[in-house]
Structure formats: structure tokens, C-alpha cells
ZATOR-243751 format. One line per 10 residues: number of its first residue (from 1); their letters; for each residue x, y, z of N, C-alpha, C, O. Coordinates in steps of 0.02 Angstrom, whole numbers. Example, Ala and Ser with C-alpha at 12.3 -4.5 7.8 and 13.67 -1.06 7.14 Angstrom:
% ZATOR-243751
1 = as = 660/-284/390/615/-225/390/660/-165/390/712/-166/423; 642/-112/354/684/-53/357/645/2/394/670/57/402 .
% end
This chain:
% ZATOR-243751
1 = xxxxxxxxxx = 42/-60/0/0/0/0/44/62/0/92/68/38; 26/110/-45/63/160/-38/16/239/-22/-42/255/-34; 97/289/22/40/311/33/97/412/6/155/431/3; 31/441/-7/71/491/-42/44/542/8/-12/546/31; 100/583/19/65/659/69/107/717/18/146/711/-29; 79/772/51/99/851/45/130/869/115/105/862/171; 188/893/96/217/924/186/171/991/179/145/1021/132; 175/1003/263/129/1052/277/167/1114/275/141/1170/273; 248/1098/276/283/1175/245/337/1143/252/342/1095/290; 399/1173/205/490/1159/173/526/1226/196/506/1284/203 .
11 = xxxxxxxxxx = 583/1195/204/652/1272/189/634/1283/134/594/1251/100; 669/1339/119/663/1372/43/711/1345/2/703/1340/-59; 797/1316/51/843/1280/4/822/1206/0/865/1177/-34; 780/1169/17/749/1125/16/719/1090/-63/709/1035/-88; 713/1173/-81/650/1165/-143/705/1146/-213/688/1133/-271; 754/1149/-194/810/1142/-263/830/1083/-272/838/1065/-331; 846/1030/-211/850/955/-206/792/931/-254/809/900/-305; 715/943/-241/665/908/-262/663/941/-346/630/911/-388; 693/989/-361/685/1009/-431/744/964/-481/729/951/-539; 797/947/-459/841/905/-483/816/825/-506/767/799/-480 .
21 = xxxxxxxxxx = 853/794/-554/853/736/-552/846/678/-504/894/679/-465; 804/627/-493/816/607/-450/872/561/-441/896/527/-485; 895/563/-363/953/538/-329/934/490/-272/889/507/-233; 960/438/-266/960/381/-229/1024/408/-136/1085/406/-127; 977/424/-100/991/423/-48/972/351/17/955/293/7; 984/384/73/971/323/134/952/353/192/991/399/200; 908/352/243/898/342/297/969/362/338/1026/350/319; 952/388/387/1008/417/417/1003/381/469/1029/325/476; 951/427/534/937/383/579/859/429/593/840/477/560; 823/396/653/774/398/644/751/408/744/782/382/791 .
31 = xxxxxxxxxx = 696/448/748/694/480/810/606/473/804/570/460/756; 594/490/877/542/493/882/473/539/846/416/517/840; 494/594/830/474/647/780/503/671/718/477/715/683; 565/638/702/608/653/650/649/616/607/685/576/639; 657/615/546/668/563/514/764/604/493/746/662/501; 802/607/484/860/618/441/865/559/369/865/497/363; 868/607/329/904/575/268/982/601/224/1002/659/222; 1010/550/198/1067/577/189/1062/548/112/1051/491/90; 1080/634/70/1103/605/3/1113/655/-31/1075/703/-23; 1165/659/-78/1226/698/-97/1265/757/-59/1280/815/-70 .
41 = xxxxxxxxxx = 1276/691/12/1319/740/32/1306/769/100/1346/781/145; 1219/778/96/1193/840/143/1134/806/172/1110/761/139; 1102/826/243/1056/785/241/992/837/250/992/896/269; 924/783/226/861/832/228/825/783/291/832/722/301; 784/835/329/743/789/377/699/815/393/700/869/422; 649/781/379/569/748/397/557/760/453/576/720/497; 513/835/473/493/812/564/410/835/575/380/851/523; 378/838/633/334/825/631/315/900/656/346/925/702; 257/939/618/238/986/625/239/1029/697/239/1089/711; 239/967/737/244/1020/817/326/1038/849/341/1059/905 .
51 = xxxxxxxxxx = 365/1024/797/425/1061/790/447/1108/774/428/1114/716; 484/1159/788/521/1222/750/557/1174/683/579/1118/670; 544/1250/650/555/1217/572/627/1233/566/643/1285/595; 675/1200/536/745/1160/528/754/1214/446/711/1236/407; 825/1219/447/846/1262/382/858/1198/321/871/1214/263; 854/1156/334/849/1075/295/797/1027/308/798/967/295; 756/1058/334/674/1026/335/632/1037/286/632/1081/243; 594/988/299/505/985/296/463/963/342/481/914/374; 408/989/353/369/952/391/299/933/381/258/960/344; 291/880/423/233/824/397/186/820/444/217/811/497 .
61 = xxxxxxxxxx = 115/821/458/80/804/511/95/760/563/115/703/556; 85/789/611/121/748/695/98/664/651/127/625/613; 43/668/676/5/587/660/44/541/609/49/480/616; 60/565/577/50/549/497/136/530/516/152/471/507; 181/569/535/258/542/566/258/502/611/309/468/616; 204/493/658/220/434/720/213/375/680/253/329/689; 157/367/626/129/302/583/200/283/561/223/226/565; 234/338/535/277/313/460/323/288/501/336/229/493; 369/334/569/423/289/580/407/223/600/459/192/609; 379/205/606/385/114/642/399/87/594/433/37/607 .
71 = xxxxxxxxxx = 386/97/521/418/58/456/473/87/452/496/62/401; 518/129/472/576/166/445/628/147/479/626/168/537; 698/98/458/768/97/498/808/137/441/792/159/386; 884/135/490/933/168/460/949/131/386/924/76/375; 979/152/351/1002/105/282/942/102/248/958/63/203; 898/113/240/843/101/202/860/151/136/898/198/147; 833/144/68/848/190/9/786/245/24/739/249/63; 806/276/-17/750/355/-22/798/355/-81/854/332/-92; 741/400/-123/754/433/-202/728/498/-170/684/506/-127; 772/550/-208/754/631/-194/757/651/-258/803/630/-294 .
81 = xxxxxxxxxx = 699/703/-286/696/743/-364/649/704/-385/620/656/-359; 645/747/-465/610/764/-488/528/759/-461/478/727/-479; 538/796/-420/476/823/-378/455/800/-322/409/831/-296; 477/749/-294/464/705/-244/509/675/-213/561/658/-241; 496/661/-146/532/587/-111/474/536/-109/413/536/-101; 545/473/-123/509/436/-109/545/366/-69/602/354/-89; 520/325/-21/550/280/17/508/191/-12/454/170/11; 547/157/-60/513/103/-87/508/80/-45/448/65/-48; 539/45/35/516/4/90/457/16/114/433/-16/161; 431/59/88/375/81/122/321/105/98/271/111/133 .
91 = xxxxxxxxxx = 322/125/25/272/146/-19/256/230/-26/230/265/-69; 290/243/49/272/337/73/315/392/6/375/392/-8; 267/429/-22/282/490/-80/272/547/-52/220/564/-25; 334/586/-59/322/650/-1/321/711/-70/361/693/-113; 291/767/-86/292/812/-120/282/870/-89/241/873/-43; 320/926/-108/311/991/-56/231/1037/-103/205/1033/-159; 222/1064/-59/164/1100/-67/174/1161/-103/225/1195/-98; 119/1176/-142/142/1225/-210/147/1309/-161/123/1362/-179; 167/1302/-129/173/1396/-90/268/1398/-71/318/1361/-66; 247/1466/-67/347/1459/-65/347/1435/3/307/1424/48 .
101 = xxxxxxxxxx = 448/1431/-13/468/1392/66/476/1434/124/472/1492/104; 482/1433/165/494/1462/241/568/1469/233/604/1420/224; 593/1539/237/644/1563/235/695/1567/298/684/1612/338; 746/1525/311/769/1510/342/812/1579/377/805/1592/437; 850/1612/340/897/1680/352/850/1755/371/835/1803/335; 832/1740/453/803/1784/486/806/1861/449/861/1868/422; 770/1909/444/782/1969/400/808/2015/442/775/2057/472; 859/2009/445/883/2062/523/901/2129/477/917/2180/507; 899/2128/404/884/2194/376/860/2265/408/880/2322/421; 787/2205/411/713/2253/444/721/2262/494/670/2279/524 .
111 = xxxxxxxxxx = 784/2258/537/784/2276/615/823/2341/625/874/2337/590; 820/2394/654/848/2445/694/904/2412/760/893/2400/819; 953/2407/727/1010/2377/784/1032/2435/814/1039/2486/781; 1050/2433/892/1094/2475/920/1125/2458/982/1090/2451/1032; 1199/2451/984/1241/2381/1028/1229/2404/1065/1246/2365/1109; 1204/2460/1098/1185/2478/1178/1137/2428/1215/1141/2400/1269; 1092/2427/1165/1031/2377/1181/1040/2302/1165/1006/2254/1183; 1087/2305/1131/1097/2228/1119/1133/2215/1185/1108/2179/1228; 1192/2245/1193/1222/2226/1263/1167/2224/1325/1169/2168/1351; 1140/2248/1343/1098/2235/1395/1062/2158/1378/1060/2112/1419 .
121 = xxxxxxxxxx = 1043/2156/1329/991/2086/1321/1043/2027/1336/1028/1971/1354; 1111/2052/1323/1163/2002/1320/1178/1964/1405/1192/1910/1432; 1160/2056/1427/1183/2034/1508/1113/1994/1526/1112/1939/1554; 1072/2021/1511/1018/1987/1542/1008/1907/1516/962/1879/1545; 1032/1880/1480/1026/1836/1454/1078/1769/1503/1063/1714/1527; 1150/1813/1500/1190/1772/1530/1161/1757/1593/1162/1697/1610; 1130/1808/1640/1107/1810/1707/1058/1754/1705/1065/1705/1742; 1017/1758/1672/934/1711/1656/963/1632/1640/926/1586/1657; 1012/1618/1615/1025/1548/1584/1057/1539/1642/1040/1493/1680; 1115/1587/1658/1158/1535/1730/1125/1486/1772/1133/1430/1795 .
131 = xxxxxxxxxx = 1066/1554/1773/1025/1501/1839/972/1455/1835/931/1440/1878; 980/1426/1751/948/1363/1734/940/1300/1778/892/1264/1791; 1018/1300/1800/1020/1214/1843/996/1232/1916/1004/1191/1962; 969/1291/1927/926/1288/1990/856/1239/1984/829/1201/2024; 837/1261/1899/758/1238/1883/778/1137/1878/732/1098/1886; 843/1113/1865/837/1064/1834/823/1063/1778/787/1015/1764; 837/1103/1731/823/1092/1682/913/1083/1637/968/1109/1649; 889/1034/1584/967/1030/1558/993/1070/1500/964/1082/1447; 1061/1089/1523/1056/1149/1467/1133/1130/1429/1162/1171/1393; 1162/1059/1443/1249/1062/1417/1304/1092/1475/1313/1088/1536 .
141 = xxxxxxxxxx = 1336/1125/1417/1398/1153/1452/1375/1235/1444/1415/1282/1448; 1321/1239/1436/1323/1303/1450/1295/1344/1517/1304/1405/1516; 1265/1318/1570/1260/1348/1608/1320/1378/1678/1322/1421/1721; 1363/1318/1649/1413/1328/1679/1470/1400/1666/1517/1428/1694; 1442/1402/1625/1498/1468/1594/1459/1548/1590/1487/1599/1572; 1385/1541/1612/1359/1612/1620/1366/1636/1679/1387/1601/1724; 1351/1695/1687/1342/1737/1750/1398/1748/1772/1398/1772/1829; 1456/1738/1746/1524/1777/1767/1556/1838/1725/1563/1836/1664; 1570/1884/1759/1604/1911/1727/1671/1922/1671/1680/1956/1621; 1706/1881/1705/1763/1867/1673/1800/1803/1656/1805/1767/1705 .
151 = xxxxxxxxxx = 1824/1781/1611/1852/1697/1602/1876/1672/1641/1865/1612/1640; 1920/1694/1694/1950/1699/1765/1902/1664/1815/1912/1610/1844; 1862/1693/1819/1805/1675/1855/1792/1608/1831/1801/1561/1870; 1777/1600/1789/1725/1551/1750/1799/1494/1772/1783/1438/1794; 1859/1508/1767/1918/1452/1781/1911/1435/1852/1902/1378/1872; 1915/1493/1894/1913/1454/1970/1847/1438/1997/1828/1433/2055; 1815/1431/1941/1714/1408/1959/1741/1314/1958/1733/1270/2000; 1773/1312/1888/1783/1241/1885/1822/1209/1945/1798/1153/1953; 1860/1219/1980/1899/1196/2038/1856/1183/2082/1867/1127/2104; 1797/1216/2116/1740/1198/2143/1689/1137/2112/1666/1087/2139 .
161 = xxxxxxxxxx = 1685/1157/2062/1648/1108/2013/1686/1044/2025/1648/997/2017; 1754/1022/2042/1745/957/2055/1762/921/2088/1791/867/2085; 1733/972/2141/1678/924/2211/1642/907/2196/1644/845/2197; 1577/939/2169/1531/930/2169/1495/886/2075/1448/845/2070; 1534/912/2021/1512/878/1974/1577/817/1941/1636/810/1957; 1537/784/1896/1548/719/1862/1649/734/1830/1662/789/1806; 1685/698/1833/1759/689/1809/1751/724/1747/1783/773/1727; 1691/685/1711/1679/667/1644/1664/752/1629/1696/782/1587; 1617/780/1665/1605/849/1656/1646/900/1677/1619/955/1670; 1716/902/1707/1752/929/1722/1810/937/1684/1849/984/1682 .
171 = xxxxxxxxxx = 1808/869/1648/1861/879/1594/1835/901/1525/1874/929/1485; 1771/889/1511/1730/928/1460/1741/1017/1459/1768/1054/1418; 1709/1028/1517/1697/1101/1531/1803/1142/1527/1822/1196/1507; 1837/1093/1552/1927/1121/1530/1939/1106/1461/1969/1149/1430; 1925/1062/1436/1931/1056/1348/1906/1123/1302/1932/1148/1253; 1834/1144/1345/1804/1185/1312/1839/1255/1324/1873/1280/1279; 1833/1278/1370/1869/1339/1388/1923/1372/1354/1909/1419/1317; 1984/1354/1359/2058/1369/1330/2007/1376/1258/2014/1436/1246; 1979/1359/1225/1950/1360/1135/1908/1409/1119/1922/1450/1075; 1839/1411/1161/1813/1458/1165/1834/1539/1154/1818/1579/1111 .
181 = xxxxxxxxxx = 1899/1545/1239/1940/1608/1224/1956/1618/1148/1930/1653/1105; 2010/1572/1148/2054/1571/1072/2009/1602/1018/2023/1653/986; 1933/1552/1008/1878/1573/958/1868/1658/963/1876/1697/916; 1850/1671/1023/1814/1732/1039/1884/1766/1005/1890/1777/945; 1938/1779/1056/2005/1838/1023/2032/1814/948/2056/1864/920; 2037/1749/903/2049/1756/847/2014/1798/817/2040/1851/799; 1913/1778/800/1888/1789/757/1872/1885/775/1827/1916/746; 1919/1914/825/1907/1990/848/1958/2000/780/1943/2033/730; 2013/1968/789/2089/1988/760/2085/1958/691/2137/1942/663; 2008/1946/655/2008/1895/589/2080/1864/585/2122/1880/543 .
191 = xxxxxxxxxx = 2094/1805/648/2148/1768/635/2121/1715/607/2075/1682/631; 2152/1705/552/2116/1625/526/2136/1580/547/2092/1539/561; 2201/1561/563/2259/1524/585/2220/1507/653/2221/1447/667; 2183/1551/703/2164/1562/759/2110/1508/771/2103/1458/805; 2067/1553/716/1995/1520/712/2005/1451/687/1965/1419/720; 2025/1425/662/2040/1353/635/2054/1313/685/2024/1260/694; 2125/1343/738/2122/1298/793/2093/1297/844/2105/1258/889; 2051/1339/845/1983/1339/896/1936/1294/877/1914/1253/917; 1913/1298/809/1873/1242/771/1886/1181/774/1842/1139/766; 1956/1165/787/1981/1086/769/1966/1073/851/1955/1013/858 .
201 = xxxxxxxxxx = 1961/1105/908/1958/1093/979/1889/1073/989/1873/1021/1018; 1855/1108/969/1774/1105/972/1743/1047/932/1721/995/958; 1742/1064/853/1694/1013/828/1707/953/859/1761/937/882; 1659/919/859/1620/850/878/1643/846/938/1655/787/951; 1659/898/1000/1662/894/1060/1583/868/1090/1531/900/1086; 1593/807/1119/1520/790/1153/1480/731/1119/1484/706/1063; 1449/721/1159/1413/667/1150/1354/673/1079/1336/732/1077; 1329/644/1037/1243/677/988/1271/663/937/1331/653/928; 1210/661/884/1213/686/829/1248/754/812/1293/764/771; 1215/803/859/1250/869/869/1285/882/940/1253/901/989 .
211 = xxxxxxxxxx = 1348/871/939/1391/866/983/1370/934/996/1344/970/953; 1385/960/1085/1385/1010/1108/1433/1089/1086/1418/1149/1085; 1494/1051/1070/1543/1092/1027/1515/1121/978/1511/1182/983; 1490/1096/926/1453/1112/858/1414/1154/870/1427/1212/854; 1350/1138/902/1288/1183/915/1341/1254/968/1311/1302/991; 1387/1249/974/1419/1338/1001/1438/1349/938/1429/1401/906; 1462/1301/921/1503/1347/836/1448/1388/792/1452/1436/755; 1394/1344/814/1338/1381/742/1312/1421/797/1313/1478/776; 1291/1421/855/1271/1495/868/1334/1547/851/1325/1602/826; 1393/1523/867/1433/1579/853/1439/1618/795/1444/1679/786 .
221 = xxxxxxxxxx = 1437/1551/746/1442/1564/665/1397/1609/635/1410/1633/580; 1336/1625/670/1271/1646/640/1263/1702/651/1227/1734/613; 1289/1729/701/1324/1790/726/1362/1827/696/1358/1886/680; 1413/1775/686/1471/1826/625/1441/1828/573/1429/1886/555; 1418/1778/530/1357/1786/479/1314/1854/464/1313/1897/420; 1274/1838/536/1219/1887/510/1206/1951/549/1156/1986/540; 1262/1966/601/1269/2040/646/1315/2057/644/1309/2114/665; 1376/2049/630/1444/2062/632/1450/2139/609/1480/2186/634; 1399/2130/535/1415/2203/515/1392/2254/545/1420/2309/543; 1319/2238/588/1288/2269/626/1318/2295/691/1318/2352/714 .
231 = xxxxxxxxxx = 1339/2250/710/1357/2260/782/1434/2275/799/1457/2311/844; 1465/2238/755/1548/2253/767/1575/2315/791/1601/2340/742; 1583/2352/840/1621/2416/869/1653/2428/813/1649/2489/808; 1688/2405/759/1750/2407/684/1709/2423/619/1729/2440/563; 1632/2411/647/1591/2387/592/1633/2357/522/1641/2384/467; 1658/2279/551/1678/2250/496/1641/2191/506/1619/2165/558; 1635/2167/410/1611/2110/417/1636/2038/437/1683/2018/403; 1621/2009/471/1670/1945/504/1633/1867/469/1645/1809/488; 1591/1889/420/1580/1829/386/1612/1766/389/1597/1713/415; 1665/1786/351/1723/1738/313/1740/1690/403/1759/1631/407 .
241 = xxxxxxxxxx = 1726/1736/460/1746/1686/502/1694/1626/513/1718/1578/544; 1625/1618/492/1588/1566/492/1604/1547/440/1558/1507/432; 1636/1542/394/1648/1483/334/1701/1455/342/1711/1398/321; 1763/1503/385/1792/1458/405/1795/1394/468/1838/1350/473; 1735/1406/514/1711/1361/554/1694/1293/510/1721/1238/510; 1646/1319/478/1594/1269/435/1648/1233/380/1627/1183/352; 1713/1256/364/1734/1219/321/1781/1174/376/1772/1114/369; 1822/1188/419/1864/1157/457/1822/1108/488/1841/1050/494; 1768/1127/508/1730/1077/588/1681/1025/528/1636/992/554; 1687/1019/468/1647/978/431/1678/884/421/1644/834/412 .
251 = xxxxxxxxxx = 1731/888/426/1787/833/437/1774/826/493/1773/766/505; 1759/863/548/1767/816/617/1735/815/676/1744/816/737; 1682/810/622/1600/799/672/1547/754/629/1572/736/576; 1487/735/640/1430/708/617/1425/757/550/1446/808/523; 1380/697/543/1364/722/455/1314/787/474/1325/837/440; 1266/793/520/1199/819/534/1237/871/549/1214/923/526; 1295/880/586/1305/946/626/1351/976/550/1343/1032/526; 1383/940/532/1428/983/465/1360/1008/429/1355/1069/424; 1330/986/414/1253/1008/376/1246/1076/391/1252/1126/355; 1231/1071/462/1187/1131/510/1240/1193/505/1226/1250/488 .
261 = xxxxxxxxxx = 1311/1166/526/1350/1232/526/1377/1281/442/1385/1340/428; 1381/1219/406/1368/1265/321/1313/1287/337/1324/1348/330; 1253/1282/358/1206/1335/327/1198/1374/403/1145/1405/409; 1230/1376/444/1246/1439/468/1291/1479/477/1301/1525/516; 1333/1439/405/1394/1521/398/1367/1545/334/1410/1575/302; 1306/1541/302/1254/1582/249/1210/1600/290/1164/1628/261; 1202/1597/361/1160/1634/393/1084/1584/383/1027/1605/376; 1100/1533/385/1025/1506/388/1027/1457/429/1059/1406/416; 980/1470/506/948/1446/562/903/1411/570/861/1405/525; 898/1388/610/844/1359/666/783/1402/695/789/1438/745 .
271 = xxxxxxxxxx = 720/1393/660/651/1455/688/674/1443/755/649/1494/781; 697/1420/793/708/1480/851/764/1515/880/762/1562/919; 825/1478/848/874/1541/836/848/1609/799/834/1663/825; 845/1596/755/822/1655/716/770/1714/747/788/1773/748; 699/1691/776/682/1721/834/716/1738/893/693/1788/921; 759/1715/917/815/1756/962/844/1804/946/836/1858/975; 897/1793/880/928/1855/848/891/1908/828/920/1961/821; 831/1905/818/792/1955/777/761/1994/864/766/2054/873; 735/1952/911/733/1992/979/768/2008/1002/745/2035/1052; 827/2013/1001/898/2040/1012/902/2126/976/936/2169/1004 .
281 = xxxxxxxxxx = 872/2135/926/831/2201/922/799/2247/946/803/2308/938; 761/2209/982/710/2250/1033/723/2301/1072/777/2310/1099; 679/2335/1076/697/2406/1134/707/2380/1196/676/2331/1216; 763/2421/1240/765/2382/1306/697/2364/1362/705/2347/1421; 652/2369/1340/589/2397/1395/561/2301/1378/521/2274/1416; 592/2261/1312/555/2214/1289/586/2160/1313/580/2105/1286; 627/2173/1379/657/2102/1396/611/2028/1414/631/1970/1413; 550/2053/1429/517/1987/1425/508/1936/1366/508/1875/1367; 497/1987/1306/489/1965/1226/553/1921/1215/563/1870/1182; 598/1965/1261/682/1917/1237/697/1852/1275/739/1809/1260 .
291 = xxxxxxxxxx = 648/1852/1336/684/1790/1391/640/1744/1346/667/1691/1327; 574/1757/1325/530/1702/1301/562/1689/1225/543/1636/1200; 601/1724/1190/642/1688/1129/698/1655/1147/731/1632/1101; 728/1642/1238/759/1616/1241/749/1561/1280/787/1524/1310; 680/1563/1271/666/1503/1313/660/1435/1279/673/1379/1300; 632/1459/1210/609/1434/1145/666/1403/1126/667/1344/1107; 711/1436/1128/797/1395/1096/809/1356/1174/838/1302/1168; 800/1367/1216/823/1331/1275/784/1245/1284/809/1190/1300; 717/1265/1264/666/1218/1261/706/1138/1197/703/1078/1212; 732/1163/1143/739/1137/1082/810/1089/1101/868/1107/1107 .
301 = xxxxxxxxxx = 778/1021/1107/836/958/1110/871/951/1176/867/1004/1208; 898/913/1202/919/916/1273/948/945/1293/939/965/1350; 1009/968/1249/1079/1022/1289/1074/1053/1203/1101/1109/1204; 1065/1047/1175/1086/1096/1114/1050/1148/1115/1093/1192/1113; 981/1183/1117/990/1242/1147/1018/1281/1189/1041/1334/1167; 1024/1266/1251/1083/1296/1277/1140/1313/1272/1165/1364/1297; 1174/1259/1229/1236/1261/1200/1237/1326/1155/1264/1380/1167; 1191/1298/1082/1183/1333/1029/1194/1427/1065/1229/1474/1046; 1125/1416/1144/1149/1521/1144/1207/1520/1188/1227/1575/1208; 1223/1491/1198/1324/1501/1253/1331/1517/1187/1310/1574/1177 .
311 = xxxxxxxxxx = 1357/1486/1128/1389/1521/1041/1341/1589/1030/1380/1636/1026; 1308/1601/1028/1270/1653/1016/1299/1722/1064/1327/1775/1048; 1282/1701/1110/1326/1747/1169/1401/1772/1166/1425/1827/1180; 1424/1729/1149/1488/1722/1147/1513/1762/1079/1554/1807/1075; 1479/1734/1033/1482/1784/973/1447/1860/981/1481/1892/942; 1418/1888/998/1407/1943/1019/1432/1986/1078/1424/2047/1083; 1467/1940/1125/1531/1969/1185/1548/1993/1108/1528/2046/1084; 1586/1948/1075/1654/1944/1054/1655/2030/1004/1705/2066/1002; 1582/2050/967/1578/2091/933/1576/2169/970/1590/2222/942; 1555/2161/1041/1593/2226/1092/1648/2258/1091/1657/2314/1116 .
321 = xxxxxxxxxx = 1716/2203/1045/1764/2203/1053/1810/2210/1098/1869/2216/1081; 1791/2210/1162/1829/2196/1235/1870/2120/1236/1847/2072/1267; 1907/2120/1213/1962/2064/1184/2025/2081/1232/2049/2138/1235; 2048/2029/1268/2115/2030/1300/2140/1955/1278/2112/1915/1240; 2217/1947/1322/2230/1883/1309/2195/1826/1354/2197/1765/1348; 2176/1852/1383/2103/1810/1432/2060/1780/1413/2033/1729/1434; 2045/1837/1337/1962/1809/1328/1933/1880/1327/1957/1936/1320; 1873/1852/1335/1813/1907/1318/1770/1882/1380/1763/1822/1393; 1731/1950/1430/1705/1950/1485/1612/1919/1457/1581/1947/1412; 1587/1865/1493/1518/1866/1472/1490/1902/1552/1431/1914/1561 .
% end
């Protein structure tokens, strides 16, 4: 029996795969709401409408995704193009719906930036996440690194930290650190040399599909991307430093996270990154508008929101330009 749907909405780079010839892809792996597929190269994935929409998505009615995965393992074929997917194990024909796609690269055009106000949302932000692991809620390696002022701090926080937390997380949270800095003061000094070996420290740091390392790189990346020119104290553009993330950290991480970080050194996000950066605009009076876009990225996957805004943060310290050989103060 076969069964044919319409997704209920696509990325907009989405729509160029299905216009091509078709190509014989596979099953990636497969989740409770989300399907990954991998083929030429890149992968597209299938999730279920009560998700934020993905810069390499489509999505399909909740219902209609709980049915399909129970027929779906890894290795299975999929054909992508000429107008359709399709999965022969299973009979399922996916076609996108004739309206354009959902534009992944937030329009921060249309925004009135001014780093006065961005810095405040910044502080308030670091303050609001620190004190995540009061709620229990899990946020990575990033709660560990807000609410200090200075990198200093954040070093003799860890010496305490292990009393009280895991080996395993103590040597995570020192791996990360020393890289972070490096990231933050290269990509001030467009050191490429810099940024590269910050990149090779990070990618596929952590456990996932999307290692914790990765999801900082692409908040960081998306930043230099898509505010750099905005916000930079130099007003220079720091682009070129997310492509060089996305080209170095693509060798040495998951296929899913090399995916995610190319298309966030073109500036194309995650609907609720993108809603963050764009409330990151706001007049200072709108900090509630901003905690609830960061709640939204906090909410999304177990530690990779959190992660993802520690990179976000971090990339916007970094554009204050308060750069020493320390680091940069969050």
C-alpha cells in the first residue's frame, strides 16, 4: 500500500533538491518525531509539524510521522527529485506543497540595531540561563559558563565544580574553555590560523548527533554571519569567520552537525534561533519578549539549545570588542 502526502511547509533551500534529477539516498537515523536523510552529501529531515522548522526541513503532520516511523530503519533507500521523495520500503511519496518555502535567514535587515541595547539583552541573558540548573532543567555546558564576569572567574568556578560535578564533566567544561577564548580573540583579530584551531578543539566535542561543541560553533557562526556588520564596534564584516568554522569543523563531526554549521555560515537557522537574533533588536523595555525567545531555543533538544545560545553569546561578547589575552568577559 502506498501512501502519498503534501508536507505542511519546506526550507526554501529545500526546494532545489526536489527540482533536480532524482538521486538515490538512505535513511540516516530515525527519532521519535524526526526522520534524517542523507544524500549527496547533505542531509534533509522529515519532522513533525509540532516542531520548530529546521533550515533542511520539511514538515509532515504529527500523526502521519508517528505512523511512518515504525516502518523506517537506518540504511533504508529514499530517491530525492524530480519532484518528490520517495522511500520504496514503504510505499510513502512525499511532495512539497505548491506555496513558497519558509525562509530560513532571519531578516535582520528590517531591524533597527543598536549595541547599547543589544548589550543589555546580552547581560540579561547570561544572568537568566546561569541560573537554569537551579530549575533542573538541562542545558549542556552552557550553564556553567554564564553569569560571570570574566574567564577567570569562570576558571576558578571549575575547581569547585569538582567536588561537586561528574570527572567526565570537568574535563569537558577544561577542553572547552582554553578554545572558546582562542575562538572569541581570533575571530576579533580575523585570525584564521586562530579560528581554525579553535574549530579543530570544538567540533564534535560531546556526545549527539550534534555534539555540544558544534551547536556553540553555529550559534557563534550565525552571529558573524548575520550581525557582525551590525554590531561590530570596527563595523567590519566577520563573515568569512563562519565559513571558516563550517569548512574546518565539517571533517570532524557528524554528518547532521557539518550540515547545520554550512548553513549557518550563509546565515541560515533554526526558527528559534532566528527568533532570538531578531529579539535581540528589541527596545530595552522588551526584555520579557527576549527571555521568552530564549526560552524557545532553551526548550529545543536536550543540551543543544543551551549550547547553541552560550555560541550566540559568545559571538556577540566577542563583537563589543573587549578582547584581551584572557578572553572576552560574558
Amino acid at each position: 500500500m502506498s501512501i502519498s502526502v503534501i508536507a505542511v511547509d519546506y526550507s526554501r533551500p529545500v526546494q532545489a533538491m526536489f527540482e533536480q534529477p532524482s538521486r538515490v539516498g538512505v535513511i540516516h537515523s530515525v527519532f521519535r518525531r524526526a526522520v534524517n536523510i542523507a544524500v549527496d552529501g547533505t542531509i534533509l529531515t522529515l519532522l513533525s509539524d509540532g516542531l520548530p522548522r529546521m533550515p533542511n526541513g520539511m514538515r509532515l503532520p504529527s500523526v502521519l510521522v508517528e505512523e511512518m516511523l515504525q516502518g523506517l530503519r537506518p540504511r533504508m533507500e529514499v530517491r530525492v527529485g524530480g519532484g518528490r521523495l520517495f522511500i520504496p520500503g514503504c510505499g510513502f511519496y512525499l511532495r512539497l506543497p505548491e506555496v513558497p518555502g519558509w525562509e530560513p535567514r532571519p531578516e535582520v535587515e528590517r531591524c533597527y540595531w543598536d549595541r547599547e541595547t543589544v548589550a543589555g539583552h546580552v547581560r540579561l541573558l547570561a544572568g537568566y540561563v546561569g541560573r537554569g540548573n537551579e530549575t533542573g532543567r538541562p542545558q549542556g555546558i552552557a550553564p556553567t559558563l554564564y553569569g560571570f564576569t570574566h574567564w577567570n572567574q569562570i576558571s576558578e568556578s571549575l575547581t569547585e565544580s569538582q567536588k561537586n560535578g561528574s570527572l567526565e564533566e570537568t574535563i569537558l567544561w577544561r577542553m572547552v574553555l582554553p578554545k572558546l577564548q582562542l575562538l572569541a580573540r581570533a575571530s576579533w583579530r580575523q585570525d584564521v590560523a586562530g579560528v581554525e584551531e579553535a574549530t579543530r578543539g570544538l567540533a564534535g566535542l560531546g556526545p549527539g548527533l550534534t555534539p555540544a561543541g558544534d551547536d556553540m560553533l553555529a550559534g557563534f557562526a550565525a552571529v558573524m554571519t548575520l550581525l557582525s556588520e551590525r554590531l561590530s564596534v570596527d563595523g567590519i564584516n566577520r563573515g568569512q569567520v563562519a565559513e571558516v568554522i563550517a569548512r574546518v569543523a565539517r571533517p570532524r563531526t557528524t554528518m547532521l552537525s557539518g550540515v547545520l554549521l554550512e548553513y549557518a555560515a550563509h546565515g541560515e537557522v533554526a526558527e528559534q534561533v532566528g527568533k532570538l537574533l531578531l529579539a535581540l533588536a528589541l527596545p530595552g523595555g522588551e526584555s520579557e519578549a527576549v527571555l521568552r525567545a530564549a526560552d524557545e531555543l532553551l526548550a529545543f533538544g536536550a543540551t543543544s539549545g543551551g549550547d547553541t545560545l552560550l555560541g550566540v553569546l559568545l559571538g556577540l561578547k566577542t563583537l563589543e570588542g573587549e578582547i584581551d589575552d584572557n578572553g572576552v568577559g560574558m
